[in-house]
Structure formats: structure tokens, C-alpha cells
One Martini backbone bead per residue (centre of mass of N, CA, C, O) as a GRO file, in nm:
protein
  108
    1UNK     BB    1  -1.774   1.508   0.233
    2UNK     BB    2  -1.827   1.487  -0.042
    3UNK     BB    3  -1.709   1.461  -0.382
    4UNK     BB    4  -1.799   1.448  -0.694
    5UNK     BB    5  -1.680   1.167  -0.732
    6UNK     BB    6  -1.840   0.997  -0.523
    7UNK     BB    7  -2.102   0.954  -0.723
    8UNK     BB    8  -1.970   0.676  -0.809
    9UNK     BB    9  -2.087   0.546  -0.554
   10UNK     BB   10  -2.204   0.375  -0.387
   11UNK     BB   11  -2.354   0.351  -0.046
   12UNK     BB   12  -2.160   0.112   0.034
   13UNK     BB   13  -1.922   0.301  -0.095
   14UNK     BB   14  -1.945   0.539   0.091
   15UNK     BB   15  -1.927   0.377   0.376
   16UNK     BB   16  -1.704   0.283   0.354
   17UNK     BB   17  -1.514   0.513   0.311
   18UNK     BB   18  -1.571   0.614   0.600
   19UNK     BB   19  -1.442   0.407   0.741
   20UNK     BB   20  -1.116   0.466   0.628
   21UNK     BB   21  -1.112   0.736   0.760
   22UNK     BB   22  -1.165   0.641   1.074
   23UNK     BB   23  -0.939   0.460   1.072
   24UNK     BB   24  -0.693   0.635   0.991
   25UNK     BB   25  -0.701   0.806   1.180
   26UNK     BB   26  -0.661   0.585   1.416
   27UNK     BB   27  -0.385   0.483   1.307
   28UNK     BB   28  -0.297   0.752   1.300
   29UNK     BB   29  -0.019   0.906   1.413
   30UNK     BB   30   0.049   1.173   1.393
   31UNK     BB   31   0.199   1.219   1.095
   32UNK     BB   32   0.061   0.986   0.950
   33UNK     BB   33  -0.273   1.081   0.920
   34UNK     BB   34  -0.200   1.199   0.626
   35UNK     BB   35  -0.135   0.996   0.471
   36UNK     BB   36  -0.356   0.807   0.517
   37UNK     BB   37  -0.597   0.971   0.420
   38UNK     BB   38  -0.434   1.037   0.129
   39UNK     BB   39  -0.448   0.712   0.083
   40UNK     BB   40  -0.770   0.681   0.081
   41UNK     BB   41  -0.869   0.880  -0.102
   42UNK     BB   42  -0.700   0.791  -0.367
   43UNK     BB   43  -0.815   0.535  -0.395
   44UNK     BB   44  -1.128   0.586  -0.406
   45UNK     BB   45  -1.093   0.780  -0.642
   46UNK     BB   46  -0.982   0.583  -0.833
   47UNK     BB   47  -1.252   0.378  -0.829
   48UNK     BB   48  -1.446   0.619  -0.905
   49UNK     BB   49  -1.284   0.658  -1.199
   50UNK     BB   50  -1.362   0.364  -1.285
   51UNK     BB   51  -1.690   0.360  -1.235
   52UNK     BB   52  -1.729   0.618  -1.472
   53UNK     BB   53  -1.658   0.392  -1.633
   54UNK     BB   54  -1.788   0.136  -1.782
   55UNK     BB   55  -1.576  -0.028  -1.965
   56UNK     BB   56  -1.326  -0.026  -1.748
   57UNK     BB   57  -1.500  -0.186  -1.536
   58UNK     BB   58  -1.544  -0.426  -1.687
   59UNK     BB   59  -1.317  -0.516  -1.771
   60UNK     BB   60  -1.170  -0.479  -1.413
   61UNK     BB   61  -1.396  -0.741  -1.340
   62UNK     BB   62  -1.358  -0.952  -1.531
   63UNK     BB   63  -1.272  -1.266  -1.550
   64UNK     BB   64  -1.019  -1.432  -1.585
   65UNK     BB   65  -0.845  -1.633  -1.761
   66UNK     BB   66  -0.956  -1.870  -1.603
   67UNK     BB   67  -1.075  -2.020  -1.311
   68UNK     BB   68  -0.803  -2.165  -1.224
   69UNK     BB   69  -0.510  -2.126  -1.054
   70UNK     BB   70  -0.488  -2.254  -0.821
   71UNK     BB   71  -0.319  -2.370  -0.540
   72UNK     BB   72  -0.252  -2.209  -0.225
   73UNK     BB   73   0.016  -2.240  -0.021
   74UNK     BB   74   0.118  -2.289   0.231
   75UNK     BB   75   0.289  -2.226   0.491
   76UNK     BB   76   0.617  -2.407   0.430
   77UNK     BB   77   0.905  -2.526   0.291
   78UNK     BB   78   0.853  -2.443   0.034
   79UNK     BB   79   0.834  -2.159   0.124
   80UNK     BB   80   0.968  -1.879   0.146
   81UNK     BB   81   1.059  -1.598   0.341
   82UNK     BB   82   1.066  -1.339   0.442
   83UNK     BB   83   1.240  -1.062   0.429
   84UNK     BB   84   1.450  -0.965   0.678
   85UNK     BB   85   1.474  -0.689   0.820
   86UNK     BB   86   1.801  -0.689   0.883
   87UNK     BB   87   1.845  -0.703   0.564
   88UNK     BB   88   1.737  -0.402   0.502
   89UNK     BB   89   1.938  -0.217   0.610
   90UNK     BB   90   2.076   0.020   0.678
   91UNK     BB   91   2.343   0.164   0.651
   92UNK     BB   92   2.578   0.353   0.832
   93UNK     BB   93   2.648   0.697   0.904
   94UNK     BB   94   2.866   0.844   0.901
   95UNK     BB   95   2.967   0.859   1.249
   96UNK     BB   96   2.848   0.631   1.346
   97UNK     BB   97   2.811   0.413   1.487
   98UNK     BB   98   2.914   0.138   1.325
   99UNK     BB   99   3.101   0.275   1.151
  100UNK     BB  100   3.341   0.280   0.889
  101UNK     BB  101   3.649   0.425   0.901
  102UNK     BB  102   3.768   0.756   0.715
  103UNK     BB  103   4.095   0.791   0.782
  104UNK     BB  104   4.205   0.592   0.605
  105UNK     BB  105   4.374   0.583   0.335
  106UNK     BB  106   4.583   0.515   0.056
  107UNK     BB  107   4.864   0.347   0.009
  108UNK     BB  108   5.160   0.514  -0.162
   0.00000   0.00000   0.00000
């Protein structure tokens, strides 16, 4: 099951492994368990492969300069909204209902 890369994971990183694979499964249904699968292997890879250099390891485990970075704030008044789904919507293809219709040119 692990393939040679996976050797720089502890027990515990082996294990969790397993577990975030037979998630992706569970949770991609239909097309997307492919995607899942792919994403959950590369992110892995990349652990083992920063874990296989001792140096940058370090480097990336190592406490932030500074112990505090500040109070994470409530989400209230102060906080703006994620952006609505609504606001994100692609124009509609052109043909498509609630498209503006291309029949008329500029007059002249």
C-alpha cells in the first residue's frame, strides 16, 4: 500500500494516511474520488518529502518569530462576510436563458 516515499512517515503518519485515503473515498462520490484520492496522495508526498530532509524540517516546524500573534477575532460586526456564493456566478453562456441577447448590432 505505501510506496517507497511513504517510508519517511512515523506509524502515526502512516496511520493517519490510511485513514485520510479511505475518507476521500467515502466522501468522493461518483467523478470527484479520483480527484480525492489524488489530492490526499500529493499532500502526503509532500509531507514525506519534507520530512526526508532533516534541514527543511526544521526550518518548517520551527515556532514563528514571536510567541503571540494576537487574539483571533469572533466572527462578529467587525468581521466582513465570506464572499456570497451569488456574487461568484459565472455569466450565463451566451443562448442560454437569462443571457443578453447578440441579435442587435450598433447602429450607424
Amino acid at each position: 500500500m505505501t510506496s517507497d516515499w511513504a517510508r519517511h512517515l512515523s506509524p502515526e503518519e502512516v496511520r493517519e494516511f490510511a485513514v485520510d485515503l479511505v475518507d476521500a473515498v467515502r466522501n468522493g462520490a461518483g467523478p470527484d474520488v479520483h480527484a480525492n484520492l489524488y489530492r490526499v496522495i500529493a499532500e502526503w508526498r509532500a509531507t514525506a518529502g519534507i520530512l526526508a530532509d532533516p534541514e527543511l524540517a526544521a526550518e518548517l516546524t520551527r515556532p514563528l518569530p514571536g510567541d503571540d500573534h494576537g487574539e483571533v477575532p469572533e466572527r462578529g460586526d467587525d468581521v466582513p462576510p465570506p464572499v456570497a456564493r451569488a456574487a461568484r456566478r459565472r455569466p450565463p453562456r451566451p443562448g442560454a436563458p437569462g443571457a443578453a441577447s447578440r441579435t442587435s448590432g450598433p447602429s450607424g
